[in-house]
Structures are given as C-alpha cells and as structure tokens.
N, C-alpha and C positions, 0 to 999 in steps of 0.2 A: 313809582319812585318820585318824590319830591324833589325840587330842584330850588336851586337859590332866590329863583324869580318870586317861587310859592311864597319863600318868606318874607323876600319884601312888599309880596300884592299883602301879605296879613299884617304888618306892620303897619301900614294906612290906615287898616282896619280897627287894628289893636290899639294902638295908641292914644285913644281918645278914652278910653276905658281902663287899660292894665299901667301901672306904675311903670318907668325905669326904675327899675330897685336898685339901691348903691351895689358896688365892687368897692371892697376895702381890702388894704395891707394889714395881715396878722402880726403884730412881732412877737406874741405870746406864744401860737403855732407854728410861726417861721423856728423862733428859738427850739420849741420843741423838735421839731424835725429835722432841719438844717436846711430844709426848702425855701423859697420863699412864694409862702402861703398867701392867697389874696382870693378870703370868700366871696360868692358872688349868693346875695343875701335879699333872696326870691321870697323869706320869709315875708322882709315889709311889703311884700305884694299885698294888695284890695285882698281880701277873705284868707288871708295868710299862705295862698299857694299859686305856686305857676299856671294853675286850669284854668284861672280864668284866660287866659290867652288861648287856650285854643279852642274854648267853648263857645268866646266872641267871635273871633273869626268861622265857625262853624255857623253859628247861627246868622251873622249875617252875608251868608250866603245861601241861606234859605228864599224860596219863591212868595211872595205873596198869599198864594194859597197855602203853602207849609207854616206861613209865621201864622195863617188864620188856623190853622189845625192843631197849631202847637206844640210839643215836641216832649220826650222822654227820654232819661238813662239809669244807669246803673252804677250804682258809685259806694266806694265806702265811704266816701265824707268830701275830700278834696274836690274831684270833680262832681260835685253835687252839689256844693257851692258854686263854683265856677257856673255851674249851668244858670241854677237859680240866678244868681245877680245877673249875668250877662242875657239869660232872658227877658227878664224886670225891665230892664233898662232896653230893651228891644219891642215893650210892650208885646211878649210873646207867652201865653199859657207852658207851664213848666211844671211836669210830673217828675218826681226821682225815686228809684226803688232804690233802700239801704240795705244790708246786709241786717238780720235783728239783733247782732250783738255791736252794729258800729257805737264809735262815740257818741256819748249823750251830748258833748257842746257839737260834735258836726252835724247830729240828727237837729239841734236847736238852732246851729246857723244856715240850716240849712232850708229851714223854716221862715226864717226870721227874714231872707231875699229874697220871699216871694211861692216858693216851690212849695206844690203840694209833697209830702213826704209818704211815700210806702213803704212800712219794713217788713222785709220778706227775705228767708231762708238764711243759711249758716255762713255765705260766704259771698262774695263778689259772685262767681258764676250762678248761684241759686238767682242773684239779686238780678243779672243781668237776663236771664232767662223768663223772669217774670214782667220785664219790662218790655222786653220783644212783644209777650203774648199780650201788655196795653198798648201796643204800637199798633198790633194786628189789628186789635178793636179798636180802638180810637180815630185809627188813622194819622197820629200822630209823628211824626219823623224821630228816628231813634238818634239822638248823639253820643257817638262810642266816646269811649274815655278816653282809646290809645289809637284805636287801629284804622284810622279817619286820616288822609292825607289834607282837608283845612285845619283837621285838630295839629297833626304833626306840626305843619307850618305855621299855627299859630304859637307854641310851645318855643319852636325855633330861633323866634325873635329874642329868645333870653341868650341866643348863641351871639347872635347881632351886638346887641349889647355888652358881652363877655369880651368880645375881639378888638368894638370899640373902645372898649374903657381899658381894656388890658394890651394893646398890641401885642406886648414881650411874652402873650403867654406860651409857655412850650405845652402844657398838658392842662386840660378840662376833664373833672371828676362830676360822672349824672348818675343819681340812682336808675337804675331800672327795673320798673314792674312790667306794664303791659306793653312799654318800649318806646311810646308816643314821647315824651321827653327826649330822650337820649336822641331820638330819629331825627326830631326837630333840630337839637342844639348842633350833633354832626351833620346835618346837610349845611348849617349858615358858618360854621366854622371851620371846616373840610374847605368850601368855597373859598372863607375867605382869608384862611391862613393854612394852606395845605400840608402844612410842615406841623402842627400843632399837634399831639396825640390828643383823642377823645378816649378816657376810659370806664366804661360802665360798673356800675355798683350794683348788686343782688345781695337779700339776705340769704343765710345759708340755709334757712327753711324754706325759701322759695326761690329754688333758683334755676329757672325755667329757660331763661335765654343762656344762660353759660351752660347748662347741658344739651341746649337744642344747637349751638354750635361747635359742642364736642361731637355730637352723633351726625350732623350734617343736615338735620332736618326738624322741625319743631315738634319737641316732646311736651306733653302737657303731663304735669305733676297728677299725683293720687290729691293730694293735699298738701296744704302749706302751715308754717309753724314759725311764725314769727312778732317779735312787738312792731315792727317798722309794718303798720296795715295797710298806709298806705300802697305800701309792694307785695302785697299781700294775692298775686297773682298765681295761679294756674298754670297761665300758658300766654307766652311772648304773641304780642300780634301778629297776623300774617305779612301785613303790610309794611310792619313797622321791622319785622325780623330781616326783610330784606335787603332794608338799609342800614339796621347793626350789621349781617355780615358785609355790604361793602364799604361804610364807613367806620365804624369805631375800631379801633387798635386792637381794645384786649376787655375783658369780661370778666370780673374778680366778685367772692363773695366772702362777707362779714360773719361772724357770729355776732347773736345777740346779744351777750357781754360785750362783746368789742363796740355793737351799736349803742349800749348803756354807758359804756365809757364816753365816749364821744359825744353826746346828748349832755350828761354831768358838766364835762371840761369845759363844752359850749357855753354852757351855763354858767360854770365858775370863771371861767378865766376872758370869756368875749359878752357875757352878759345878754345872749343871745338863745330866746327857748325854740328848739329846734324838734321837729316828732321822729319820731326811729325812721320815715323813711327819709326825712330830709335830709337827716345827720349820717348817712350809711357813707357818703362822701368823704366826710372828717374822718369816717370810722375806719376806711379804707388808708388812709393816709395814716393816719395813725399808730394803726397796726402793722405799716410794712404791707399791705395786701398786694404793690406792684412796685416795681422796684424803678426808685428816682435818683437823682444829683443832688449834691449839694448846691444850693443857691437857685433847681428847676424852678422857674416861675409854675405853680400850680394853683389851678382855679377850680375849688370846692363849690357845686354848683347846691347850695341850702334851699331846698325846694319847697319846704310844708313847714308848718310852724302850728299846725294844729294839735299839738296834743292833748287828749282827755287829764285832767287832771288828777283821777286816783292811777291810772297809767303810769304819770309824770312821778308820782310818790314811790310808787313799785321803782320806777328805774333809776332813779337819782339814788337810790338805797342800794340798788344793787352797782351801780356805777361808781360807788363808792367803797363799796367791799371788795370789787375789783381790782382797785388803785389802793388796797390797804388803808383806807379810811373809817370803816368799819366793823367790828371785829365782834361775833358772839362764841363764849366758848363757854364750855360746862364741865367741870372735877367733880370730884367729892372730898368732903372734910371732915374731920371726927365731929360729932354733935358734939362739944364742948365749947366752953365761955373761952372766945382767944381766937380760935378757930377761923373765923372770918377776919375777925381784923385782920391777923398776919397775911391771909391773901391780900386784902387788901393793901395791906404795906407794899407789897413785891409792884403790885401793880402801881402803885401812886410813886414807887422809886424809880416806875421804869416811863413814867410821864404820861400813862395812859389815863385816860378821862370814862368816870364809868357814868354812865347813862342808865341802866337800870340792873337790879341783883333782885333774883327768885329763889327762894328754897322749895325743896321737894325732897320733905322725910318719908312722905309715902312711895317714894320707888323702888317698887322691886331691885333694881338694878344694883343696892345700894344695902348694906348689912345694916342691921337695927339702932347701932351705934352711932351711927354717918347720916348725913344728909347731902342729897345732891345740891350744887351749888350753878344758874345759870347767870353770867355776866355779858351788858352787852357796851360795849367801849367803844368810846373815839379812840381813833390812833392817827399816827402823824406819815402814813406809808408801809408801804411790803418789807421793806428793811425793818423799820419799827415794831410792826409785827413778830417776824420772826426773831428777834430781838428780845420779846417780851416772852413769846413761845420758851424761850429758849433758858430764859432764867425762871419762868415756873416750873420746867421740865426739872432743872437742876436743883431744885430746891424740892423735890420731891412730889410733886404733881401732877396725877395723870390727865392730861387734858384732852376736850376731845374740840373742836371747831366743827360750830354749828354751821355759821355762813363766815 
C-alpha cells in the first residue's frame, strides 16, 4: 500500500522530466452541467500521457546492474511511450511489446523515444505475457504499466498537483484500466484533502475493477470491447485494487457513445483532442454516470491525448450522430421527374444540410417503378432531427434511419 511519503520521494524524481500540465476553469462544461468543472489537462504532458510519470520514477529506481541489463513492458501505446522516453533519457536499453492491432502513431511514437518495438498478440495480456517471457531471457527488469507501487507513486504526483492548483476541489474524476492512475492520484489527494471524493471511470466493455468490487474480489474479464484502449484491460491490478477499495469513493462506467460524445464536445467546445480513455472523465460527467451539486467543484483528470487518427474520424462521426448532428436516413420515391426534388424541398424547408444523396433502382426491397433514395445531412440537434422526422413522415414518407 503506497503512502503519501511515496509520492513525494517520486516527485523529486519526476519533476525534472514530466510537465506540471495546467488545471483550468471550464465555463463551456460548467454551463453545461451546473458544476463547476476544472480539467486537469495531463494531455499537454511530454508524449501526450500521464505514464511518463510513473515510468520515470520506476526506472530510476533501478540498480546499476538493472539500468546495465535494461528493461521491458507491455503496453498498448501510452505506457510505452512513457517507458521509451523516460528510458532514453536515463540512458537505459528499452524493449516494448505492443498488442498487433495498437495505434499506428503510438507503435511510431513509440519508436521514435528510443524503444525497440515488438508487436505481439490480440491484446494487452497476449502483449504482456510475451514480454515476461523477454524479461526471462534477457534478464532484463519488467516495468508493469499499473501494478508497480514507484509506477503508482509516480502517477500520483498529478494528484499533488490537482490539490495544489485546485484546493476547493470537492471531487476528482480518473479513468481506470489497470488502476495505477487512480491508486496514485487517491493516495496524494485522500492525504491531502481527505474530504475530497476520488471517483473512478471504466468503459462498459471493460469493466474489471467495478465488478471486482461488486463481487469482493478481483474478477478478470473473458475480454474487453471498447474505443477507450488505453483502458482496455482485463483485470484491475492486485496491488493497485487494494488501494481503489480503501481509497476511491465509487467506481462508475461509460458507454462508448457516451465516450464519443465526450471526445467530440472536447474537441468542439475546449479545443482539446483527448483518446476515449482520456475522455471517459468528461464522459462520466456528462452523462450523469454519478451524481453531483450544483456549483461541485469537479476535477476531470484528461489523461491520454493519443489518439489514432482514422479512430478520431470513426468517433467524432459517431459523437456527432449522438448529439443529433448527423443524420443518414433512406425512403423510397416513385422513379419519376419531381420526385426527388420535392424530398428535397421538405428537407431544405426544415433547414437541414445535405451532404450526400445515393439512388438504388436495383433493390429488391423496392417495386420496379420506385427507386430507393439514401441521404445523409447535417442537422442542428435531437430536437431538430425529430423535427425533420416528423414532417417527412407526414408528408407521406416512409423513412427508415440508418445512423
């Protein structure tokens, strides 16, 4: 169990290497919720994620013989950066096994600090099991991602910095995967604001630590099913589970639309690009996932900013169909000269913006006369939509909604 001392011996450590990343007042998210929201914005961390802090302090606590033997882990992206730089810079040999479908920019940044790169098997545990068995041979020292009490401590130090920059805060929002986050930020903010609530974030296709503390003991998932990869875990650490059950409050999880929404808004309304598991914070707030005050000072802890860019295309799309921003829907018309226009009229009266229109005379679905008609629109909201629904139906049009 890590204690407050751990994070301030990693902050000596840390500090010469990991950013203070700002804490800032939202009044775009305040407005939205009624809280008073104030990210704490881990993305402008060195390689866009909190790891390098407990990767640094991990590695230098390494022996002289360990830094000459050099070291290996397991990561989908974030802590594989983290390792790599904080290695480099330690002058220490740096192995990382990837999962073979991680991101193509974190397998490339991950490259690019130094790290030799191995890609192996479907998922975080394929990845970490293959790197034990270069640890065996190499002799090289393994650095877990989560379940490492220098890695927690190192992690911790963004709690440090959350309490100082915010004293007034009442609640702290952490994603959690493998738990080393969350374990870190509540051991320094438990100490140093004990009245504070910590409340953990899980997507709901992996939600490993909120069923290991409904059953009392750590359940490890079949598999996980999520965009947020960074949290793309298995099974809550041991080490690290210990200190979710005595310190964090409550353990809530997202859906992946909810994490698309949240990713989008970030992006539209704070100008800030955030990865599904950074954003599961926002996502939680957002959705009501736990229930706050008006005017709660809450502190969204934005953790990872790495996301793949056709990823980022997938979710801003679907973050936007969400929030009724983008709408594809498909009728039929008689194949005659008119026909399309008049849809179109209904649609241009009701302010919607079309993006693209497909015909399909060849579908079955559709008598020899008619052709199928696919549209896909801008619209201005769920109101709007239904709205728009609402005067094609009456106008005689059977519609169906694609997305």
């Amino acid at each position: 169990m890590i204690e407050l001392a751990d994070v301030l011996d990693a902050r000596e450590r840390v500090e010469s290497v990991a950013r203070h990343t700002p804490l800032e007042y939202s009044h775009s998210f305040s407005s939205m919720t009624g809280a008073a929201v104030h990210p704490k914005l881990e993305v402008f961390q060195r390689t866009g994620s909190f790891k390098l802090r407990g990767a640094t302090n991990r590695i230098a606590t390494l022996s002289a013989d360990e830094q000459a033997a050099g070291v290996v882990t397991a990561s989908a992206g974030n802590h594989a950066q983290g390792v790599a730089l904080a290695a480099t810079r330690a002058d220490v040999d740096s192995v990382v096994v990837m999962p073979e479908h991680a991101p193509i920019a974190k397998v490339k940044a991950t490259r690019s600090y130094g790290a030799e790169v191995v890609l192996h098997g479907e998922d975080y545990d394929a990845a970490q099991a293959r790197a034990h068995e270069i640890e065996a041979d190499d002799g090289r020292t393994y650095v877990h991602a989560f379940d490492d009490p220098t890695v927690m401590a190192g992690q911790g130090t963004i709690g440090l910095e959350i309490v100082e920059d915010c004293p007034d805060v009442d609640t702290v929002v952490v994603p959690i995967g493998g738990g080393g986050l969350i374990a870190g930020i509540a051991t320094a903010v438990k100490a140093k604001s004990p009245d504070t609530r910590v409340i953990g974030v899980e997507a709901e296709g992996a939600p490993s630590a909120a069923q290991s503390l409904q059953q009392g003991n750590i359940q490890k998932l079949d598999g996980v099913d999520t965009i947020a990869d960074g949290i793309a875990t298995r099974k809550v650490g041991d080490r690290t589970f210990e200190v979710i059950e005595k310190r964090v409050d409550e353990v809530v999880t997202v859906s992946d639309p909810e994490i698309a929404v949240a990713i989008t808004t970030l992006l539209e309304r704070s100008k800030t690009l955030v990865e599904g598991a950074g954003a599961v914070p926002m996502a939680a707030i957002l959705a009501e996932a736990f229930e706050y005050g008006d005017d709660e000072v809450i502190v969204p802890a934005l953790c990872g900013g790495n996301i793949d860019l056709n990823m980022l295309r997938t979710v801003v799309m679907r973050g936007l169909v969400e929030t009724g921003r983008y709408l594809r829907l498909r009728t039929t018309l008689a194949d005659q000269p008119g026909s399309l226009e008049q849809l179109i009229g209904i649609i241009s009266a009701e302010r919607a913006n079309i993006y693209a229109i497909q015909h399909d005379r060849t579908s079955r679905d559709t008598g020899m006369t008619a052709t199928e008609v696919e549209i896909d629109l801008e619209t201005r909201g769920e109101d709007h939509v239904a709205a728009l629904l609402d005067e094609l139906e009456a106008s005689g049009y059977d519609v169906d909604v694609l997305v």
